[in-house]
C-alpha positions, 0 to 999 in steps of 0.5 A: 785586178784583171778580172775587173779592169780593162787596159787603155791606150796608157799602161797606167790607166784601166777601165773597171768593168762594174755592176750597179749604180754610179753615183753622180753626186759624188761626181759632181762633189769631185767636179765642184772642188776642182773648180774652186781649186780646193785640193784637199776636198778634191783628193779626198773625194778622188780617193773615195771614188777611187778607193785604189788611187794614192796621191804620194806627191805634194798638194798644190793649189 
């Protein structure tokens, strides 16, 4: 939605322009998971952060 993002130097990539609270644990969720290499949990976390991302690709650890 244009209304609600802001390109960046990559075509695939926007920046949200939001009001309200962010919430850092379910960051640091997605952060944890990357770093014990648990690719489920990491997509599933990735999605509900990002609730427009989708990972068409195969899972690979």
């Amino acid at each position: 939605d244009k209304d609600t993002t802001i390109p960046t130097d990559n075509p695939k990539v926007f920046k949200a322009k939001v009001n309200g609270m962010f919430d850092a644990s379910r960051l640091q969720q997605l952060i944890d998971a990357l770093n014990s290499s648990d690719t489920d949990d990491m997509l599933k976390i990735l999605q509900d952060l990002v609730p427009e991302f989708s990972y068409q690709g195969p899972v690979q650890a």
